[in-house]
C-alpha positions in Angstrom: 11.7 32.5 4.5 8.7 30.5 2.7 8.1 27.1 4.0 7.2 24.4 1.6 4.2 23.0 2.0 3.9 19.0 1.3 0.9 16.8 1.1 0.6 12.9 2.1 -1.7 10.7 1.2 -1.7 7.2 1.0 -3.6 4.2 0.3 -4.4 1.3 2.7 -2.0 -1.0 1.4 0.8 1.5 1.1 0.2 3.4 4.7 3.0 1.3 6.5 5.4 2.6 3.2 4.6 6.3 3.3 4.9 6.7 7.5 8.3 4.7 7.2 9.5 6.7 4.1 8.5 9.9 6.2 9.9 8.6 9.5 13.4 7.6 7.5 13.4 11.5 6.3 12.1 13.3 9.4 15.0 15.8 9.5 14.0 17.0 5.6 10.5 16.9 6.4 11.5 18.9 10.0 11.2 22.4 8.4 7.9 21.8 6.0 4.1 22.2 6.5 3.1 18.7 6.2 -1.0 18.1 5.2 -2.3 14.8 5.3 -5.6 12.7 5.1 -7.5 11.3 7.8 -5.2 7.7 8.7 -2.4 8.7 6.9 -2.1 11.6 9.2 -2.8 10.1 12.5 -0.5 7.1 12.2 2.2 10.0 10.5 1.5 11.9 14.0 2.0 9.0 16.3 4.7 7.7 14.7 6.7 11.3 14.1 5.4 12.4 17.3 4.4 16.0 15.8 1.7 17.8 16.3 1.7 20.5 13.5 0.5 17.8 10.8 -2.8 19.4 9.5 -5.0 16.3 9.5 -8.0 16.5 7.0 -10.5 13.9 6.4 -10.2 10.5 5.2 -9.8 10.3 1.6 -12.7 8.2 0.6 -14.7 10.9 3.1 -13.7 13.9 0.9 -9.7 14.1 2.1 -8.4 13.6 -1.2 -11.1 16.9 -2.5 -9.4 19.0 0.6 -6.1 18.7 -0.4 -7.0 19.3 -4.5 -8.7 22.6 -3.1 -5.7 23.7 -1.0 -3.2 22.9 -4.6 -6.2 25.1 -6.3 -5.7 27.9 -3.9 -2.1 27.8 -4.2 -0.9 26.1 -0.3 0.7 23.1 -1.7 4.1 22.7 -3.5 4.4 19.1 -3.3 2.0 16.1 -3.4 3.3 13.1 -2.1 0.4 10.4 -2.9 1.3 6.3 -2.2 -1.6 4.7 -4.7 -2.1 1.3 -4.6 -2.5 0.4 -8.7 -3.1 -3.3 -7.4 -6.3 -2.5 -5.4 -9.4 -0.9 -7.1 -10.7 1.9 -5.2 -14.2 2.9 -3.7 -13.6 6.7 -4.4 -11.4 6.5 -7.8 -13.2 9.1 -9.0 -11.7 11.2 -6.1 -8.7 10.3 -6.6 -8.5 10.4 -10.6 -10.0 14.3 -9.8 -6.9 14.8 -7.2 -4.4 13.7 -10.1 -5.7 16.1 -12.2 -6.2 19.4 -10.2 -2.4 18.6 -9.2 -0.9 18.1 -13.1 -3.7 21.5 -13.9 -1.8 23.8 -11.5 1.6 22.2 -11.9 2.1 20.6 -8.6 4.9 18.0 -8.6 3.2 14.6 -8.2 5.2 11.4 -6.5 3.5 8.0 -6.8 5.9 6.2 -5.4 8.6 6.2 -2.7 11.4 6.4 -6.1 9.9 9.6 -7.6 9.3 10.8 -3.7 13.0 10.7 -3.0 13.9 12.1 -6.4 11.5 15.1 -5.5 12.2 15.6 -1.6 15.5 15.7 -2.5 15.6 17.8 -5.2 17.8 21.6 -4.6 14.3 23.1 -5.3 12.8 21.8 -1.6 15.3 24.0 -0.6 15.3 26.9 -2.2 12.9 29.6 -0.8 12.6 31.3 -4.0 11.8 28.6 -6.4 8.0 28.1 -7.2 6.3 25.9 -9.6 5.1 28.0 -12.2 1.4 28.9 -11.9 -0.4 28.6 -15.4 -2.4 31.3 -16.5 -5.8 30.3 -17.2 -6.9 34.1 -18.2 -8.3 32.7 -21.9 -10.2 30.0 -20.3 -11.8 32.0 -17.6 -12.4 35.3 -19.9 -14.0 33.0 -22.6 -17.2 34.0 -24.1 -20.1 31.1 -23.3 -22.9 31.0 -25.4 
């Protein structure tokens, strides 16, 4: 049986959201892999009392980069990612790069907790066989540079 694989990450201002939004759901998040960055992942640990949450650095510390190199190398089907579009942020750059990693390899992408129940819901978080469809960048990387 595959296991999905979800990532969390959240913004200071939307922390509190994202841990209650995952507390309220523990029995669907029960069965997944859960990845998260550096607060996000401690305060989801305490609060959900598990300790399988693979904890990576803080985003602004290179935690958002982590988790776009695990969707590039294929361990993520679902990025769950609380932004704050109210608060400008140190490491936009990051984040903007995270975004785009995730719409390049077709990861679903909630920004909010309305799309993230939409998407945890969905038959396909339950379905062992269903993938997002990998694109095939064989052009691009066979492409003659001059």
């Amino acid at each position: 049986m595959a296991v999905k694989t979800v990532a969390l990450v959240a913004h200071d201002n939307k922390k509190k959201e994202l841990v209650d939004w995952v507390c309220e759901n523990n029995t669907r998040f029960a069965p997944l892999t859960l990845y998260a960055t550096g607060t996000t992942g401690r305060l989801l640990t305490e609060r959900l009392g598990r300790d399988d949450i693979q904890c990576l650095l803080s985003g602004p510390l290179g935690g958002d980069q982590q988790i776009g190199a695990k969707i590039a190398e294929g361990e993520i089907d679902l990025l769950v990612f609380f932004w704050d579009p109210l608060e400008p942020q140190p490491h936009d750059p990051d984040i903007k790069a995270l975004l785009r990693i995730a719409a390049l390899w077709n990861i679903p992408v909630a920004c909010n907790r309305a799309t993230a129940e939409f998407l945890l819901t969905s038959a396909y978080m339950t379905d062992d066989q269903h993938r997002p469809r990998k694109p095939d960048f064989a052009d691009y990387t066979g492409r003659k540079v001059s």
